[in-house]
C-alpha positions in Angstrom: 100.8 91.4 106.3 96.9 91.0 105.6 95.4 90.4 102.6 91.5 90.9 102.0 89.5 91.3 98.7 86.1 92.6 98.9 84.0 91.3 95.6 81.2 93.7 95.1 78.4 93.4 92.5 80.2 95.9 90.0 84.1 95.8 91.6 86.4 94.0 92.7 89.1 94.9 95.3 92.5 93.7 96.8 94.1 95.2 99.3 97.3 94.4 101.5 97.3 95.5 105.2 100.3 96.0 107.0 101.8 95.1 110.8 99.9 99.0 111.4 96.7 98.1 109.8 97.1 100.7 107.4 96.4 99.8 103.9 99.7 99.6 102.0 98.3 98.6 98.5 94.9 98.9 96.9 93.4 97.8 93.4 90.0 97.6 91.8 88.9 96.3 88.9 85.5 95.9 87.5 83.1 92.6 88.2 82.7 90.8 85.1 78.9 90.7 84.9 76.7 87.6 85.4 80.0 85.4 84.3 81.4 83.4 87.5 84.5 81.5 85.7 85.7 84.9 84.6 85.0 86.5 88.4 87.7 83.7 89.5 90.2 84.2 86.7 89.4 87.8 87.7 90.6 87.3 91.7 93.4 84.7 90.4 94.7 87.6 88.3 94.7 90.2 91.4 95.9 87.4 94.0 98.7 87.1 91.6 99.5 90.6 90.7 99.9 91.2 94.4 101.9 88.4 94.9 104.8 89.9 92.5 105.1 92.9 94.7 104.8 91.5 97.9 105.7 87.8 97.8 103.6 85.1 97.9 101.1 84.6 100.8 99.8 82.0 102.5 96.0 83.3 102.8 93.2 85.4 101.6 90.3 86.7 103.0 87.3 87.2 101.0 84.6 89.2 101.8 81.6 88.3 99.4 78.0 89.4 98.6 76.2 86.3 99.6 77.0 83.3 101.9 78.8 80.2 102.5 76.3 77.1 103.1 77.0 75.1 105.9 75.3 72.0 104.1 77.5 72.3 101.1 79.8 74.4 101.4 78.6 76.5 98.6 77.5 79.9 97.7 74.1 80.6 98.6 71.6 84.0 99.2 74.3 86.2 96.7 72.6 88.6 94.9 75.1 88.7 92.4 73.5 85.5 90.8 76.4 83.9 89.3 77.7 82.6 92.7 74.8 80.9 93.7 76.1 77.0 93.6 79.5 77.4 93.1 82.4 76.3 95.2 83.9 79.5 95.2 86.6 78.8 97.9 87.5 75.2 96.4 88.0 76.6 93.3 90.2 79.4 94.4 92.3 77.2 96.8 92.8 75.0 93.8 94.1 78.2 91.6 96.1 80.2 93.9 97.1 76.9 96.2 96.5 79.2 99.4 93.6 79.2 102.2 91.0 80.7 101.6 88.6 82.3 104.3 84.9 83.8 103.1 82.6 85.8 104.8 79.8 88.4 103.4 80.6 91.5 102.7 78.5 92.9 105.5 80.1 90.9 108.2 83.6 92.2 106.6 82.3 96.0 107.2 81.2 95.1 110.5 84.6 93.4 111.5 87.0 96.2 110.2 84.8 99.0 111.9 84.2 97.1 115.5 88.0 96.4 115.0 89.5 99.6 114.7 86.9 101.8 112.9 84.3 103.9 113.8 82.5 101.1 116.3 85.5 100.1 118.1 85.3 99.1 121.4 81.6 98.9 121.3 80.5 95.2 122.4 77.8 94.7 119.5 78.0 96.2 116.2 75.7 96.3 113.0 77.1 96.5 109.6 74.8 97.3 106.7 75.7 97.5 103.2 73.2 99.8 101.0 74.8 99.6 97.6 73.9 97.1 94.6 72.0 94.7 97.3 71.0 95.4 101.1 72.6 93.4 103.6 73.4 93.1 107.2 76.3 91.7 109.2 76.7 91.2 113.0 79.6 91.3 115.1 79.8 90.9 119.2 83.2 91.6 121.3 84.7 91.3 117.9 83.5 88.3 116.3 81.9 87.8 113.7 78.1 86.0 114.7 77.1 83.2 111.5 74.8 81.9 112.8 72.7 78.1 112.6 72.3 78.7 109.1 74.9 81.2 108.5 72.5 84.2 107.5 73.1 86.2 111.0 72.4 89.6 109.7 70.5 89.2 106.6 67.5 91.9 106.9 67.7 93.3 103.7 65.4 89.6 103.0 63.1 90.5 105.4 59.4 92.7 104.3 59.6 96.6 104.7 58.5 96.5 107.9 54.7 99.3 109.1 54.5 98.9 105.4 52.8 102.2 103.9 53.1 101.7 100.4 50.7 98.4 99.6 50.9 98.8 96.1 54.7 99.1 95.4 55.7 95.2 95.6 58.5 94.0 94.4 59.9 90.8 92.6 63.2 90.2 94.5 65.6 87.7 93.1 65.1 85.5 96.0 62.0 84.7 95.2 60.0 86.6 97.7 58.2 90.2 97.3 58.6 93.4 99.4 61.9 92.3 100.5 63.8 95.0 102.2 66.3 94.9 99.3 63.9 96.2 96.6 63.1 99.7 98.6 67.3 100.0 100.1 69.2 98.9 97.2 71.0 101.3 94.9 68.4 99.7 92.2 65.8 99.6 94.3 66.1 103.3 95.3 66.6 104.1 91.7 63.3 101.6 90.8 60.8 103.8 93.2 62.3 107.2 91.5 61.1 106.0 88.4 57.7 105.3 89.4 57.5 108.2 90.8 58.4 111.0 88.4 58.6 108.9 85.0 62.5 109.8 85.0 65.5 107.2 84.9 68.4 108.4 87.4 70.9 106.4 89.9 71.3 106.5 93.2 74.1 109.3 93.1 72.2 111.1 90.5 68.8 111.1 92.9 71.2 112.9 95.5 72.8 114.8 94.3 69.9 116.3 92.7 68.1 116.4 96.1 71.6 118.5 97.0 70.4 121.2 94.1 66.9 121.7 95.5 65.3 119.1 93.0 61.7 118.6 94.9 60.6 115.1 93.5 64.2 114.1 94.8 64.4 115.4 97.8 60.4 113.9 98.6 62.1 110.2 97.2 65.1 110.6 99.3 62.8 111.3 103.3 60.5 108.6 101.7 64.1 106.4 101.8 64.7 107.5 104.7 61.3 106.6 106.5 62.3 103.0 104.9 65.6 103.1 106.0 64.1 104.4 109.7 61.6 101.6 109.7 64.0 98.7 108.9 67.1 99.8 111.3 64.5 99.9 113.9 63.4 96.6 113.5 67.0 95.4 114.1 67.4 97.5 116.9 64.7 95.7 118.2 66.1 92.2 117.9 69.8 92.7 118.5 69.5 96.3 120.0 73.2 96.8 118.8 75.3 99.7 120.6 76.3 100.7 116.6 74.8 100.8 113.5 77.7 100.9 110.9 76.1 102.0 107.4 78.8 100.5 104.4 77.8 100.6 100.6 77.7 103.7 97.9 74.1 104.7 99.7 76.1 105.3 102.9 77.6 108.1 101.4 73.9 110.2 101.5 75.0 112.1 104.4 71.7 113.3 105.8 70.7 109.9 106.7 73.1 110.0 109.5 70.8 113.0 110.9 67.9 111.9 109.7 67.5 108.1 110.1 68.0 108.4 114.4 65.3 111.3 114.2 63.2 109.0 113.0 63.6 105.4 114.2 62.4 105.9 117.6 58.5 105.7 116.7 59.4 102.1 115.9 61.7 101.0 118.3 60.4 99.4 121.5 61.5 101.9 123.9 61.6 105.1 125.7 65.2 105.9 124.5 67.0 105.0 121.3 71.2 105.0 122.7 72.1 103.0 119.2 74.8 105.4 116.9 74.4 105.4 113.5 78.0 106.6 112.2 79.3 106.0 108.7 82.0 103.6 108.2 85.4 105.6 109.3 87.8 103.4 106.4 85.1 104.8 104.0 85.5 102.2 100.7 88.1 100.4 102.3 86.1 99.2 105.3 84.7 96.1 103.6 88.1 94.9 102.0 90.4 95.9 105.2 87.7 93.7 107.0 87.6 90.7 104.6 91.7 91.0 105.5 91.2 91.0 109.0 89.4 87.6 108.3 93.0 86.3 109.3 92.9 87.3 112.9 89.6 85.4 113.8 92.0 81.8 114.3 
């Protein structure tokens, strides 16, 4: 068996893989908020949980929404904030007495899906989350690429790239503006809505409104599309991946699968764009089943 936990910004997941791949158990909980002793106690209390139904285990993978830091082996770049500076995996190891491997969460999506998911097979693969943050994860011939400085991936901390909209920066937790993040983001996405119609509505609430024929929601969703377009393309034209794996609750906004690749190519360096956008085929469990297949990479 495999054991992964994907900790998200406002869940957190464990799930137990078995000698098939196929998810045998599954639980989520919610992230406690801007608190990191009470994320660990949180995982402990899931590790643990597991463990009485399945026996105990001798690792966990971990997929998380930030990095590891080569120079102290410490969270860094997480956009849930709490993490930042913490020895997450020491102070796990030292709970649950088990190894512990982390990766981000994007690299965990990209993993499961170039494993045996909707990019399989395919030599270089792209994982993006689009949920509470925007990030990016890189996989070739089914390994996960860190990196020098273990941010392979990270676009969403790159500027919106052609920018069109000069007067809609953004403060991003990073300390930067116009960072990627603040246009893709569920918040971000929900941020832009509000300046342009006055109105307070989530991600969900902007699409499915859009669904209904709402106008102002259906004009904010191609402008997130165009941003979407003009980011994707950028990376296609540094890694010019095979696959483009969207992960995240904004992957579920099905018309960017159309959309997006109609769009890209005025951006991307070439006379042909053979890059796939697909959504993630394990849906929600892509990022945990990938943080579980964290295991395999010894």
């Amino acid at each position: 068996m495999k054991v992964g936990i994907d900790l998200g910004g406002t869940k957190i997941e464990i799930a137990v893989l078995g000698l098939d791949h196929q998810v045998l158990f599954r639980e989520r909980i919610e992230t406690p908020q801007g608190d990191y002793k009470k994320t660990v106690e949180a995982i402990v209390t899931l590790v643990q949980e597991t463990e009485e139904l399945y026996g105990p285990f001798d690792q966990v993978g971990i997929g998380i929404p930030g990095a590891v830091s080569k120079k102290t082996g410490k969270i860094k770049n997480a956009n849930s904030t709490c993490l930042i500076g913490q020895d997450l995996r020491g102070d796990l190891a030292s709970r649950l007495k088990m190894t512990i491997r982390l990766a981000n969460d994007a690299n965990c999506l990209a993993l499961s899906e170039a494993s045996d998911g909707g990019a399989a097979g395919e030599e270089v693969v792209f994982g993006v989350i689009l949920g509470t943050g925007c990030g990016g994860g890189l996989v070739v011939d089914g390994h996960i690429v860190n990196g020098a400085n273990a941010i392979a991936g990270e676009w969403g901390h790159n500027p919106l790239p052609w920018r069109a909209y000069e007067d809609t920066e953004n403060a991003c937790y990073c300390g930067l503006q116009g960072c990627l993040e603040t246009f893709l983001s569920g918040p971000g996405l929900s941020k832009h809505y509000e300046m342009m119609t006055g109105e307070v509505a989530s991600a969900q609430k902007i699409n499915a409104l859009a669904q209904q024929g709402h106008t102002a929601a259906q004009a904010m969703l191609e402008t997130y599309a165009i941003w979407l377009a003009k980011g994707l393309a950028s990376v296609i034209n540094i890694v010019d991946p095979d696959v483009i794996v969207l992960g995240g609750g904004l992957s579920n906004m099905v018309f960017l699968y159309q959309r997006v690749p109609q769009l890209w190519g005025q951006w991307v360096f070439s006379d042909q764009v053979e890059t796939r956008l697909v959504p993630p085929k394990w849906g929600d469990s892509s990022g945990v089943r990938g943080a579980a297949w964290l295991s395999k990479l010894d």
